[in-house]
Wavefront OBJ file of the C-alpha trace (Angstrom):
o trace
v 87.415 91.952 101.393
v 90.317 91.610 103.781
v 90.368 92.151 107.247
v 92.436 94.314 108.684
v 93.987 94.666 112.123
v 94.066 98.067 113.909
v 97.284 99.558 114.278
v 98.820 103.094 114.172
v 100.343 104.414 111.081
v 102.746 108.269 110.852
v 101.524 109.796 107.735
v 103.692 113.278 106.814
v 103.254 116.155 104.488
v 106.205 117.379 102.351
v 105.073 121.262 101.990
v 104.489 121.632 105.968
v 107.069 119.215 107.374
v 104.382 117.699 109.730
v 104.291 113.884 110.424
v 101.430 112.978 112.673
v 100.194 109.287 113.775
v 97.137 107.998 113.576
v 94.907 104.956 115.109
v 92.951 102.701 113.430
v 90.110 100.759 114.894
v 89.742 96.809 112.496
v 88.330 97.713 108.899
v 87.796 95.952 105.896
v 89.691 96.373 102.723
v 89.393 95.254 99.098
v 92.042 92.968 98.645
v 92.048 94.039 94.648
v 91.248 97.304 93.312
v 87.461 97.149 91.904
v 88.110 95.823 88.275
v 85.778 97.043 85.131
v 83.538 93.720 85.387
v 82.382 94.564 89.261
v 81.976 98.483 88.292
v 80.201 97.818 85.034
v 77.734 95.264 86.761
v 76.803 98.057 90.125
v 76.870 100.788 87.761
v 75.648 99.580 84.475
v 79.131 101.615 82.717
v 82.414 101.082 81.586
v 84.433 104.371 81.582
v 87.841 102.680 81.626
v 90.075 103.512 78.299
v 91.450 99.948 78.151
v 88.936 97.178 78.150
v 89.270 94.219 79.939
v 86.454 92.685 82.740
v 89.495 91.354 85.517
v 91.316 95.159 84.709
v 90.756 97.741 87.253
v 88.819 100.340 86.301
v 89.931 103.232 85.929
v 88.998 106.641 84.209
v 86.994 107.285 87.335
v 86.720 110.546 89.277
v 86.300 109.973 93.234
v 83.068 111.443 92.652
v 81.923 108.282 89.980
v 83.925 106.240 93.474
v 81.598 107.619 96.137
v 78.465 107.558 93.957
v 79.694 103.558 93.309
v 80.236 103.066 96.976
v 76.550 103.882 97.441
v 75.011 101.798 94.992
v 77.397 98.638 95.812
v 75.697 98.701 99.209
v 72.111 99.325 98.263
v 72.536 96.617 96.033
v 73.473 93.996 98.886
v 71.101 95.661 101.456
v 73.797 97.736 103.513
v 73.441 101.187 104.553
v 75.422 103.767 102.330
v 78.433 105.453 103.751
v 77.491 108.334 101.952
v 75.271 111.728 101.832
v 75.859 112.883 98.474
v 74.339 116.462 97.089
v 75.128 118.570 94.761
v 77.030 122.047 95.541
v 75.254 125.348 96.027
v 78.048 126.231 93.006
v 76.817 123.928 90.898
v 79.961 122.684 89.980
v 80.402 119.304 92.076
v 78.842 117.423 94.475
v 78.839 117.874 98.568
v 79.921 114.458 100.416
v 79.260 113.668 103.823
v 80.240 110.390 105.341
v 78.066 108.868 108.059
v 80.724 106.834 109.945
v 78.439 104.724 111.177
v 77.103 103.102 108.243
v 77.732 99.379 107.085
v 78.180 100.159 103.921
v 81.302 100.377 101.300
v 83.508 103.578 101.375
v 86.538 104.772 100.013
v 89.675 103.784 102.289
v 90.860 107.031 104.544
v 94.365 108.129 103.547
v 95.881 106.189 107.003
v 93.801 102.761 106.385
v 95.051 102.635 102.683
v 98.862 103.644 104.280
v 98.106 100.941 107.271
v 97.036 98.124 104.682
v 99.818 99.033 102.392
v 102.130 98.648 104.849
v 100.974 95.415 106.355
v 102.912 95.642 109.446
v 106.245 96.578 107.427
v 108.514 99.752 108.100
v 110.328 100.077 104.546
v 108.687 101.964 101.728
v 107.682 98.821 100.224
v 106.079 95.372 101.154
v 108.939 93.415 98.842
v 111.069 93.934 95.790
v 109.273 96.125 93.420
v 109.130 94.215 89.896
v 107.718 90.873 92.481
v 104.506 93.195 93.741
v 103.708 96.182 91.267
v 103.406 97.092 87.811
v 105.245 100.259 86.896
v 106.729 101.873 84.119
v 110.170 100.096 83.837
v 107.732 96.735 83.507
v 104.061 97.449 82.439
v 104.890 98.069 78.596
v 102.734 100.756 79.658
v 99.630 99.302 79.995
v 97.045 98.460 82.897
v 97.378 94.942 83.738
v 94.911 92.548 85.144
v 94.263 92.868 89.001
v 96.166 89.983 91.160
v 98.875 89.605 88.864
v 101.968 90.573 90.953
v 102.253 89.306 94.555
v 100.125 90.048 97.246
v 101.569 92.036 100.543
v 101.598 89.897 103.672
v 97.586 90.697 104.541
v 96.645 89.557 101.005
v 96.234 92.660 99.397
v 97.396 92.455 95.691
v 98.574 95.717 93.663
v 98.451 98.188 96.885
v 101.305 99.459 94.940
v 101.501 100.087 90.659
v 98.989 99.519 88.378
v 96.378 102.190 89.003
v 96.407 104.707 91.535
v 93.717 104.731 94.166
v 91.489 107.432 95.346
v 90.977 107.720 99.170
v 88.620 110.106 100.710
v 90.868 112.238 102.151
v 91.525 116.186 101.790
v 94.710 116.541 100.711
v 95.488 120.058 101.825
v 92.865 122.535 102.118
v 95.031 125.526 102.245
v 96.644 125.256 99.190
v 94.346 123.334 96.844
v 91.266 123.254 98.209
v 88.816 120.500 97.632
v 91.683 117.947 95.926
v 91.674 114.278 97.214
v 94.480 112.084 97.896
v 95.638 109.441 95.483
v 97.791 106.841 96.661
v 99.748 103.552 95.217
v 101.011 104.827 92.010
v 100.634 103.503 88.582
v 101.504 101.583 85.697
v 103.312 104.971 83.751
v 105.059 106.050 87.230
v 108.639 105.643 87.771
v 110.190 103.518 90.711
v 109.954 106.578 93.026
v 106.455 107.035 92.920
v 105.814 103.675 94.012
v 106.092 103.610 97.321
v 103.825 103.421 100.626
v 104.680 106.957 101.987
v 104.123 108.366 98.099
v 101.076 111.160 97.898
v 99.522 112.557 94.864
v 96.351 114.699 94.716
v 93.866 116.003 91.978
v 90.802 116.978 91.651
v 87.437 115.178 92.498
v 86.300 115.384 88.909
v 89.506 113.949 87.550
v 89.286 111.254 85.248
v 92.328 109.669 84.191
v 93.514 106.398 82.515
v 95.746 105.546 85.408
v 93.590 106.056 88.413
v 91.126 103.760 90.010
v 90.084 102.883 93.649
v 89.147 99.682 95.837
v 86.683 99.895 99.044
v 86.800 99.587 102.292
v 84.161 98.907 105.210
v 83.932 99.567 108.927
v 83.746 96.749 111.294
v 80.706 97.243 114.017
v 81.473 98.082 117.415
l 1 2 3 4 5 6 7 8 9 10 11 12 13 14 15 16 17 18 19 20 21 22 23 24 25 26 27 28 29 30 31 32 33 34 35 36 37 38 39 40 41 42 43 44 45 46 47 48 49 50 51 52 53 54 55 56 57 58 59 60 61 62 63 64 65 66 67 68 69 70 71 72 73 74 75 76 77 78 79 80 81 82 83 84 85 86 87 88 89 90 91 92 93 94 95 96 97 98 99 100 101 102 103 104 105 106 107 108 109 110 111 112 113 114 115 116 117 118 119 120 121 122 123 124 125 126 127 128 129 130 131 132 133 134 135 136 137 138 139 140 141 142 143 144 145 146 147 148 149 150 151 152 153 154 155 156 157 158 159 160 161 162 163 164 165 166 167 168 169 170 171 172 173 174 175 176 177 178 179 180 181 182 183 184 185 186 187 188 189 190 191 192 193 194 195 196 197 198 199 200 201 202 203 204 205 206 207 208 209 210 211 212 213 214 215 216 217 218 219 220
């Protein structure tokens, strides 16, 4: 885990025009995205389509990311960040995050745009083929975690490889209960890997190019 300095990051939303700013209070952040050996040993599975312990995992929904969060910090005696029930529809689960727990989390949409960023202003954190795998040079395939170089907090593959979930809404009005993704991936082109980039799908969605890293709160 890396800490992370508070800060203020501008996130914007291309359907409503809006930009707003947001500050962060110091968090902790993975500095790789949690790889098939970690998830396999908290969770007892491997759902990933490419098999590899130091890959990230992927083929995870952010509902298999919040139910890991949980069970990461029972299993080193921390208090889980999450309340997790299922619908009265029956067809997903409810989520509530207690924001004062100790325990791991998924990254909000601004921390994972803060840490991305690491204090620079340009849509990446150095040339692109030195700090992400993407399609022009994945041969379309996930790649080991901490292959490409890190940004200047030491966070490796913030950008490429798999996308990451974040706990986010992405916009309520339009698509309901959809989560952000962030980062890009290994089959995205060049303009999808970028810090200000957005995606969203559903919580259930399971895919071969999305994954997720924690985060933590610091105590007050």
């Amino acid at each position: 885990m890396i800490a992370v300095p508070p800060g203020q990051v501008t996130l914007s939303d291309r359907r409503t025009r809006r930009s707003w700013s947001v500050e962060l209070a110091p968090y902790r952040l993975g500095a790789f995205p949690v790889t098939q050996a970690l998830y396999a040993r908290v969770s007892g599975m491997r759902p990933s389509s490419a098999d590899g312990d130091q890959l990230p995992v992927e083929g995870v929904s952010w509902w298999d990311a919040v139910r890991f969060c949980n069970a990461l910090s029972l299993r080193e005696g921390l208090t889980p960040a999450y309340a997790i029930r299922a619908d009265g529809g029956g067809v997903g689960l409810d989520v509530d995050w207690d924001r004062g727990a100790d325990g791991y989390r998924l990254p909000t949409e601004a921390e994972w745009e803060h840490g991305c960023r690491a204090g620079t202003p340009g849509p990446r954190y150095g040339p692109l083929d030195e700090i992400a795998w993407y399609r022009d040079n994945s041969q379309e395939r996930v790649h080991d975690v901490g292959g490409k170089r890190p940004n200047q907090w030491g966070l490796h593959d913030m950008l490429g490889n798999v996308w990451d979930w974040c706990w986010d809404v992405y916009d309520a009005e339009v698509y309901g209960g959809y989560r952000v993704l962030r980062g890009g991936g290994w089959f995205d082109e060049h303009w999808s890997v970028r810090a200000g980039a957005r995606r969203r799908s559903h919580p259930g969605y399971q895919v071969d190019d999305v994954g997720f890293r924690v985060a933590r709160s610091v105590p007050n």
